[in-house]
C-alpha positions in Angstrom: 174.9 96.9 -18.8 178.1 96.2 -16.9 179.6 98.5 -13.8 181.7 100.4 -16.6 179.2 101.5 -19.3 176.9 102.5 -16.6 179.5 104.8 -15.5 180.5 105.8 -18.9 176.8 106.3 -20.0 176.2 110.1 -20.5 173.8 111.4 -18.0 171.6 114.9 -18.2 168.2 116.6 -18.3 166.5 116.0 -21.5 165.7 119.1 -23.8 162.5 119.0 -22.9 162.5 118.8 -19.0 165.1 121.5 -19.5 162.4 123.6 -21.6 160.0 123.7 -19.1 162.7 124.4 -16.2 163.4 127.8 -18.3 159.7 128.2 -19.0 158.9 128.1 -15.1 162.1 130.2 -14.4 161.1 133.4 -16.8 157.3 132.7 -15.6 158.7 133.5 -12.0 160.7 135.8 -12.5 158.6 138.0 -14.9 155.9 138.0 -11.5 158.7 138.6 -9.1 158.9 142.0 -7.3 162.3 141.2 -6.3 165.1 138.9 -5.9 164.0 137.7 -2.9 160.7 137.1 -3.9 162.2 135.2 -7.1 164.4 133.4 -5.1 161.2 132.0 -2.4 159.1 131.1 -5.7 161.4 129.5 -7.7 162.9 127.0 -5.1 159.4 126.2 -4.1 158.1 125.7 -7.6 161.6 123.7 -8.8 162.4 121.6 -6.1 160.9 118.8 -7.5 163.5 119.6 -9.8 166.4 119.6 -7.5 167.3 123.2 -8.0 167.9 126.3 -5.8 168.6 129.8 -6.7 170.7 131.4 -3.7 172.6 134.5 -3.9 174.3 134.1 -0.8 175.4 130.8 -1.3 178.5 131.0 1.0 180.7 128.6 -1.4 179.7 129.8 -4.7 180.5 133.8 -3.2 183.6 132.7 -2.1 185.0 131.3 -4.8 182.9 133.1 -7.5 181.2 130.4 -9.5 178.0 130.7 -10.8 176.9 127.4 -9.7 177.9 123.9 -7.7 176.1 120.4 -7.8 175.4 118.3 -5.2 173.7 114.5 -5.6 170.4 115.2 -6.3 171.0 119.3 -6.1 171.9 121.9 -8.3 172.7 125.5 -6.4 172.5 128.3 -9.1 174.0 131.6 -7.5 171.2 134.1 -8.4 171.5 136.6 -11.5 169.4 139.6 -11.7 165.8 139.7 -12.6 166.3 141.1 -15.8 168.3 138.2 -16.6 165.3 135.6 -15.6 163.4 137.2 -17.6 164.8 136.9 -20.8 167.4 134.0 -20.0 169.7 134.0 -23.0 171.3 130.3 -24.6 174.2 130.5 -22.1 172.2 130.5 -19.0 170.3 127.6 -20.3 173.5 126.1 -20.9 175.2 126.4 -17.6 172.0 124.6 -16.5 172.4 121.7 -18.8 175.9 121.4 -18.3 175.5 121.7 -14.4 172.7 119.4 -14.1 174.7 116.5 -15.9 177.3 117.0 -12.5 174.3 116.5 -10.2 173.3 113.4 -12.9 176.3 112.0 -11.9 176.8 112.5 -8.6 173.3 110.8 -8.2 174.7 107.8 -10.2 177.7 107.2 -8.0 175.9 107.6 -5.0 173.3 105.2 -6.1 176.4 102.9 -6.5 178.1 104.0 -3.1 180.9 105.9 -5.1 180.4 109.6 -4.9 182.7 109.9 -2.1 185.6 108.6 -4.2 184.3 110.3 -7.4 184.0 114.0 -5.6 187.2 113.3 -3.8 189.5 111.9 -6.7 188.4 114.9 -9.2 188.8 117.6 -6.8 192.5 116.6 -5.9 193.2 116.0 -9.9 191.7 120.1 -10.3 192.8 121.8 -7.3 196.2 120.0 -6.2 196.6 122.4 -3.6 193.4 121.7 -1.8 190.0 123.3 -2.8 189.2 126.9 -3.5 193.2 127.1 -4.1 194.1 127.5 -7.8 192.5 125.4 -10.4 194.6 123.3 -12.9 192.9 123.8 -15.7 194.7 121.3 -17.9 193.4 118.8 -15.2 190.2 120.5 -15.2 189.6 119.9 -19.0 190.6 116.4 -18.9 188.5 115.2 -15.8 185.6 112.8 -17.3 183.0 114.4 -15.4 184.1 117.3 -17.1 184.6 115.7 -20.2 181.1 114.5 -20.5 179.9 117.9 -18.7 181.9 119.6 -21.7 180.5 117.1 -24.7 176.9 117.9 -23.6 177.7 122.0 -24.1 179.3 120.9 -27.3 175.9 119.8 -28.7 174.4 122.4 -26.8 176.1 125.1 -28.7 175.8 122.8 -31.9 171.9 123.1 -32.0 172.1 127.2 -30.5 174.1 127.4 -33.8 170.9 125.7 -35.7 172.3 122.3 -36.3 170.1 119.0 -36.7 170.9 115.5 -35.1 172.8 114.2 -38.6 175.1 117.8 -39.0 176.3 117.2 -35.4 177.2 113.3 -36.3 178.4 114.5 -39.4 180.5 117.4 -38.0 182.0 115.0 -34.9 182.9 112.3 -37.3 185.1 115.2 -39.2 186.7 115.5 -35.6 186.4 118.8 -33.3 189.3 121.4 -33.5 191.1 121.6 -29.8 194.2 121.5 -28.1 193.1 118.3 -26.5 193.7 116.3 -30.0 197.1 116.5 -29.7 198.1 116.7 -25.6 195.7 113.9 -24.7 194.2 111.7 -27.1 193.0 109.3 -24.5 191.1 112.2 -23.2 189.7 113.9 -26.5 188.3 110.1 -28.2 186.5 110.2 -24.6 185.3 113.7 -25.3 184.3 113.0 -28.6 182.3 109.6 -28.1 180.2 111.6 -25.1 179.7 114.1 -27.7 177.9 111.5 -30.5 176.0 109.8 -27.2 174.6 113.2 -26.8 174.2 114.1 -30.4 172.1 110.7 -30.6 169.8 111.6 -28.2 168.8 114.7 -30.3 165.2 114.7 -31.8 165.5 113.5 -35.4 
């Protein structure tokens, strides 16, 4: 594999690490007398994992984002108990889509880039320096978003009880989106992380 398809190659959790991450998250959380019980069992029990639950997490309060990645780290910005308990399929996917950021930020600092990769998409999103305000047509055209993105695509594909052949069948048909038309560069990127992930699905 050459120095561009390993960059291009999508990166994530597989389904069923990601199962047993939500398993041990609602098995914590259902024992937990608190949040700050939750918080001192779940970091211990996940960070093999290479996630943290922190409510306080200085960046994630200040800018109010429910999560940031880090190589080799994903911060998660505590919900409520309830919540753990019974996490619901878009909790689940703001983990998968997160964890494919801290995929990649372990990939390019495994090849000395993350620097450069961190650096180059933050001034393409936030032109006026980081937390100012976000450009989201940047934002949605960034390829670490654009493969964070595909992976939620198939995400919400199998939520919406789709097998491996209906999501090749229904990319091949093209996805609906703005994208299509302002960037085509961007959305045939989109769409070909989309069928890598798709792929990937049990058969």
């Amino acid at each position: 594999m050459t120095a561009r398809q390993l960059i291009e190659a999508v990166v994530g959790v597989p389904q069923a690490d990601l199962d047993r991450i939500v398993a041990t998250i609602q098995q914590v959380a259902q024992g937990a007398a608190d949040v700050h019980e939750f918080e001192a069992v779940a970091n211990a029990q996940l960070a093999a994992e290479g996630i943290r639950f922190d409510r306080n997490d200085p960046e994630l309060v200040s800018v109010g984002m429910p999560a940031r990645s880090e190589p080799g780290l994903l911060v998660v910005r505590t919900p409520t108990l309830a919540q753990m308990r019974r996490i619901d399929p878009r909790f689940r996917n703001l983990l998968s889509h997160e964890l494919v950021h801290v995929e990649q930020m372990k990939r390019a600092k495994d090849t000395g880039d993350v620097d450069r990769m961190y650096t180059s998409s933050m001034k393409r999103m936030f032109p006026q320096g980081f937390p100012g305000p976000l450009d989201r047509e940047k934002y949605m055209t960034d390829k670490q978003e654009l493969m964070a993105y595909a992976r939620s695509l198939i995400d919400d594909m199998r939520d919406h009880g789709m097998n491996r052949e209906e999501m090749l069948a229904g990319l091949r048909r093209s996805v609906p989106h703005p994208m299509r038309r302002n960037d085509p560069e961007s959305y045939q990127r989109f769409l070909r992380y989309a069928v890598a992930y798709a792929e990937q699905e049990a058969e």
